[in-house]
C-alpha positions as CSV (number, residue, x, y, z in Angstrom):
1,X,-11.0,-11.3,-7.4
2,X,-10.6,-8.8,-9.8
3,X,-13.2,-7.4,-11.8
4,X,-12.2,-5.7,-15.4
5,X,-14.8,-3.4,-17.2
6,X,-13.6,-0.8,-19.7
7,X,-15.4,2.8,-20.1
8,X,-15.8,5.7,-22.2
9,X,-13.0,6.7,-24.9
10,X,-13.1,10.5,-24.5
11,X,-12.7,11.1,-28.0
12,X,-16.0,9.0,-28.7
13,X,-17.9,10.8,-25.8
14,X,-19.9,13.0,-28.0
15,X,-21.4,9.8,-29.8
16,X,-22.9,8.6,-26.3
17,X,-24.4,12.1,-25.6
18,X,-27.2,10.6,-28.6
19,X,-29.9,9.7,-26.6
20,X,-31.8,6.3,-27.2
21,X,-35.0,7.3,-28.0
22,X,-37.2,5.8,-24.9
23,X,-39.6,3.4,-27.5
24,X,-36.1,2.1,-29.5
25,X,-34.3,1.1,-26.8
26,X,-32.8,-2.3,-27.2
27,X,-30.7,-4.0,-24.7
28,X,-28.2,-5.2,-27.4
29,X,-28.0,-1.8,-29.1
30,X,-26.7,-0.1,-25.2
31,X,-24.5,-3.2,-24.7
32,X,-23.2,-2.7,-28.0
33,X,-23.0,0.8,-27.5
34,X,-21.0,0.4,-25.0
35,X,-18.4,-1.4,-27.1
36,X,-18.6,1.5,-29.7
37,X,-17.5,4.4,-27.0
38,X,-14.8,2.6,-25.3
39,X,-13.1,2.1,-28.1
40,X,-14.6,0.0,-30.5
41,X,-14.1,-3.5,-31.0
42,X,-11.0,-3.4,-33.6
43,X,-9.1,-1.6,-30.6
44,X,-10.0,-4.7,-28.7
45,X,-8.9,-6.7,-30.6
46,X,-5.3,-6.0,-30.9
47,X,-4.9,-6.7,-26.9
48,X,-3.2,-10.1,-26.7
49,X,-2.0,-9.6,-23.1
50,X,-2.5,-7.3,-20.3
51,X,0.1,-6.5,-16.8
52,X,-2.0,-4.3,-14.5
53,X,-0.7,-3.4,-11.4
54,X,-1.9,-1.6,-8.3
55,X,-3.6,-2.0,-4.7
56,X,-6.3,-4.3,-2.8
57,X,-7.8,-2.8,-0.1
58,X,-9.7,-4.5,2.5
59,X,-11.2,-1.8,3.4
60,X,-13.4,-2.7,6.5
61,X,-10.1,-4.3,7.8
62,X,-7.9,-1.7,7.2
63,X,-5.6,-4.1,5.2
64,X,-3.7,-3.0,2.2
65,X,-1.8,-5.3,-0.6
66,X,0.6,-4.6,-4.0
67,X,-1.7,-6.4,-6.9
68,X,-0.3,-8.0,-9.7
69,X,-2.9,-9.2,-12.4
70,X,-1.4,-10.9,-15.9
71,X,-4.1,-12.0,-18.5
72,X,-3.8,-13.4,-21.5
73,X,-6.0,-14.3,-24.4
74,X,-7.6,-16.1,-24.8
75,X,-8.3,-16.5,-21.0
76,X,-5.2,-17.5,-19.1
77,X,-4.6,-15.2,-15.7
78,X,-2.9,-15.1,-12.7
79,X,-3.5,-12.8,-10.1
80,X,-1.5,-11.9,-7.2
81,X,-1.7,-9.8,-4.3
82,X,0.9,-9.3,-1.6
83,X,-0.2,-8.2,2.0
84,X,2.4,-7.4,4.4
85,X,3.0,-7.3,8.5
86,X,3.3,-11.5,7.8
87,X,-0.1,-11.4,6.2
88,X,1.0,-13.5,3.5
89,X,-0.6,-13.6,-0.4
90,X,-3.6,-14.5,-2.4
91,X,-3.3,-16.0,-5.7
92,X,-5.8,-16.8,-8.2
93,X,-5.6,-17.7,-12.1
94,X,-6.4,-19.8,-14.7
95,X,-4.3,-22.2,-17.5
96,X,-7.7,-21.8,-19.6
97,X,-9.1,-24.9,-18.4
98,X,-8.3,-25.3,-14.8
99,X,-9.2,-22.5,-12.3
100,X,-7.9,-22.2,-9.2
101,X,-7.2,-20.2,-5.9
102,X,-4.8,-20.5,-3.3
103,X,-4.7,-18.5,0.2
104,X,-3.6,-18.6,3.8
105,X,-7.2,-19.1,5.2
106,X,-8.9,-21.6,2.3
107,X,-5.4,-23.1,0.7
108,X,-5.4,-24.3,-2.6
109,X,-8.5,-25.1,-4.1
110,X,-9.7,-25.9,-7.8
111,X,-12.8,-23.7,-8.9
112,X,-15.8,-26.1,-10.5
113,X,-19.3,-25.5,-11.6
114,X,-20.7,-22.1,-11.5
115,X,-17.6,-20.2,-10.0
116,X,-15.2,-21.8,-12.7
117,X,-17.4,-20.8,-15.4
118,X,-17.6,-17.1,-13.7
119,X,-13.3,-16.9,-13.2
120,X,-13.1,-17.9,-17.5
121,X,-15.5,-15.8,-18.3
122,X,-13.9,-12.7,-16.2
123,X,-10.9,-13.0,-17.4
124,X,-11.3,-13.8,-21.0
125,X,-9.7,-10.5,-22.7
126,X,-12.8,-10.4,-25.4
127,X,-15.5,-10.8,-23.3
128,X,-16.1,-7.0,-23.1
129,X,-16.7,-7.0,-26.6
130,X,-18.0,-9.6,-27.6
131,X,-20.5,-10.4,-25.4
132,X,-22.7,-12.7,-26.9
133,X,-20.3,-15.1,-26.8
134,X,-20.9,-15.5,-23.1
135,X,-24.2,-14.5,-22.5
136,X,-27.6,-15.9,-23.8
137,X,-30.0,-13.3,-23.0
138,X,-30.0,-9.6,-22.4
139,X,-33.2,-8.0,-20.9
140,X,-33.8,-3.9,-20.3
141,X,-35.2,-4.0,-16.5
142,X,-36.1,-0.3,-16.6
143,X,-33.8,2.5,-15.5
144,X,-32.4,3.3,-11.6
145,X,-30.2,6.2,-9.8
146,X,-26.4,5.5,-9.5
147,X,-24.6,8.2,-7.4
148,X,-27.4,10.8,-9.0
149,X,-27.3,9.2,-12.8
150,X,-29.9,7.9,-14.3
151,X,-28.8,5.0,-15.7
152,X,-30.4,1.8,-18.1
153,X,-30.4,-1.6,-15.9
154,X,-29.5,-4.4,-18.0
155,X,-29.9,-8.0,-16.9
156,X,-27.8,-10.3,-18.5
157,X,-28.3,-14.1,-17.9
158,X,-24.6,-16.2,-18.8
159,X,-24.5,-19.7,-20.6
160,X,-23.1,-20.6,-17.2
161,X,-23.8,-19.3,-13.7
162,X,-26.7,-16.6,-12.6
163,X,-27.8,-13.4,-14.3
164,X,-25.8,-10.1,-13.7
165,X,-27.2,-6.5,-13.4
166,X,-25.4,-3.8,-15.1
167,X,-26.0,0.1,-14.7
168,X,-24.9,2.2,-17.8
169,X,-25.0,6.0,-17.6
170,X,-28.4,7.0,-19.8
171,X,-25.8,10.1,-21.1
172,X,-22.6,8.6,-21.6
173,X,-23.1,4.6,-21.7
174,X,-20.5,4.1,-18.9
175,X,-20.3,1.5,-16.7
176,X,-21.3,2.8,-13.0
177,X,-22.6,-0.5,-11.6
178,X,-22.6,-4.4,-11.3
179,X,-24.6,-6.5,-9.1
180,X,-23.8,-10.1,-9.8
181,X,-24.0,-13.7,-7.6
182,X,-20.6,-15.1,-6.9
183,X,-19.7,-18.4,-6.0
184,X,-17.7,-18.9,-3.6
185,X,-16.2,-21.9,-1.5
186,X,-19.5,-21.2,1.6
187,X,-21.5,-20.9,-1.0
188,X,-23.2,-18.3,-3.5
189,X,-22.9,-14.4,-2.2
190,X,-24.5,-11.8,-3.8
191,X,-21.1,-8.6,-4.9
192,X,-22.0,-5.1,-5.6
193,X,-19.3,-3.6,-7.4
194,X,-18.6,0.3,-8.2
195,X,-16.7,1.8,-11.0
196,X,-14.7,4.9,-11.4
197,X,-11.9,6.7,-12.3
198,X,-11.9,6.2,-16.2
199,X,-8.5,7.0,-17.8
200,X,-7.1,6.0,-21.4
201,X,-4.9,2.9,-21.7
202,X,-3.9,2.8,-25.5
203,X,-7.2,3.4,-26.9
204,X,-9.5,2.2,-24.2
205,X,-10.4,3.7,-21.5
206,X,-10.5,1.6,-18.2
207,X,-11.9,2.1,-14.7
208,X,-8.9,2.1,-12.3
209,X,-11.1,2.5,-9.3
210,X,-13.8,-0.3,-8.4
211,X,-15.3,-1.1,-5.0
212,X,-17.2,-4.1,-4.1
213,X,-19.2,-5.1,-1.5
214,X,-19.3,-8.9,-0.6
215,X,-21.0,-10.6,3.0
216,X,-18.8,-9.2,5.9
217,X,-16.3,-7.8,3.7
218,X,-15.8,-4.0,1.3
219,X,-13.0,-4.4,-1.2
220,X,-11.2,-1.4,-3.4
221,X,-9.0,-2.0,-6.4
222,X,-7.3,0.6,-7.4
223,X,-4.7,0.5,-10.6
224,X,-2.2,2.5,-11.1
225,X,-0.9,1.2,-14.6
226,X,-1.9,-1.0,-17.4
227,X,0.7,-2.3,-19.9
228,X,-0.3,-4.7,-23.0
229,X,0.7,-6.6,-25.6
230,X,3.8,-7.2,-23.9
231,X,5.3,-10.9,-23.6
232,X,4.4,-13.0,-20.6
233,X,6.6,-16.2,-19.7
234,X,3.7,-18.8,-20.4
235,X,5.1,-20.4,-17.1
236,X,3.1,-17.6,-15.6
237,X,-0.1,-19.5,-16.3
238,X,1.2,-22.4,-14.7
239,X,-0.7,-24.4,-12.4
240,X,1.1,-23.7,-9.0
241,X,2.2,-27.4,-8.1
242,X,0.1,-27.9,-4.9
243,X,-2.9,-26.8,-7.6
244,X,-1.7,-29.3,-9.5
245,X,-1.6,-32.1,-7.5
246,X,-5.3,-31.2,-6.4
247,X,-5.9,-31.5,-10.5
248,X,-3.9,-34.4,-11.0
249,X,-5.9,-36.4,-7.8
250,X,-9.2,-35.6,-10.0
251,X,-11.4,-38.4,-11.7
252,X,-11.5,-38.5,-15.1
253,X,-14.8,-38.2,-16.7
């Protein structure tokens, strides 16, 4: 699973360095903040689609693979990643209604409920900005350490699926931290995720390092380039066929 947040836009650093005055601070205002110093939300805007590619590490396994992630608004993906030694692949994506996951230990599988909801909303190339499209609630939870930072915790509850906790840098409204529940086929697991490495993709700076840390397992995506607005075959977002057969086996409600 990959996890997409953007940070800081150097050019807009200075804005962040405003501290919110401790009685005025708002939730909202850091969240939207946030949008302001990455970029601002016209430069969102003009992303249609996004190639990243890079590395997943497993890294309590030692095992490495080439990732491939394609999105495209407003929330179609497909995600691969490659493991070699006879490893095999992961895939996971999205037609915008359908999520899905295949792999050599699960197989294919259709994502429902709460870890549906979760795959749409990660993938959807506004929901950075525009975040009260997704979310119902924002709550300020005090303030907490990351890596030495002093940093505003943010609870944010979702229309669907259980509340997140994000840790924004108190100096420069970054993006350090997530804590969020994840559903997953055994159940729901509780991720920690890590974010660094901020460089500028076309106006927005992105975090090309995150770590996260499920059950049993450390993961590390790294990226080594982002290319957008360039045209994807829609095939791409095709349902593989064994996904959907699963779909096609369905009840209709």
């Amino acid at each position: 699973m990959i996890f997409r947040y953007r940070l800081v836009w150097p050019a807009a650093l200075l804005l962040a360095q405003c501290a919110f005055a401790a009685e005025d601070v708002k939730p909202e205002a850091i969240l939207d903040k946030y949008v302001e110093v990455t970029g601002g939300k016209a430069a969102y805007e003009k992303v249609k689609s996004e190639v990243a590619s890079g590395t997943l590490e497993i890294t309590n396994f030692g095992i490495s693979g080439a990732l491939t992630s394609y999105r495209a608004a407003p929330n179609k993906s497909y995600t691969l990643v490659d493991f070699p030694g006879g490893i095999g692949k992961a895939e996971e994506g999205s037609d915008g209604t359908v999520a899905w996951a295949i792999n050599a230990q699960q197989g294919p599988r259709i994502k429902e409920g709460d870890e549906r909801a979760g795959a749409l909303r990660r993938d959807a190339l506004d929901a950075a900005y525009d975040w009260r499209k997704y979310y119902k609630k924002a709550e300020l939870a005090g303030t907490e350490d990351v890596g030495g930072k002093p940093c505003y915790k943010i609870v944010l509850t979702p229309t669907d699926g259980g509340a997140e906790t994000r840790y924004y840098d108190k100096t420069s409204n970054l993006l350090l931290k997530v804590m969020m529940p994840v559903e997953t086929p055994d159940g729901k697991v509780d991720v920690e995720m890590a974010l660094s490495d901020y460089r500028d993709e076309g106006g927005i700076l992105v975090a090309h390092t995150s770590s996260a840390k499920y059950p049993g397992a450390e993961m590390m995506v790294k990226i080594d380039k982002i290319v957008r607005n360039q045209d994807i075959p829609a095939d791409r977002f095709a349902l593989p066929p064994e996904i959907k057969a699963l779909a096609d086996k369905k009840p209709s409600k």
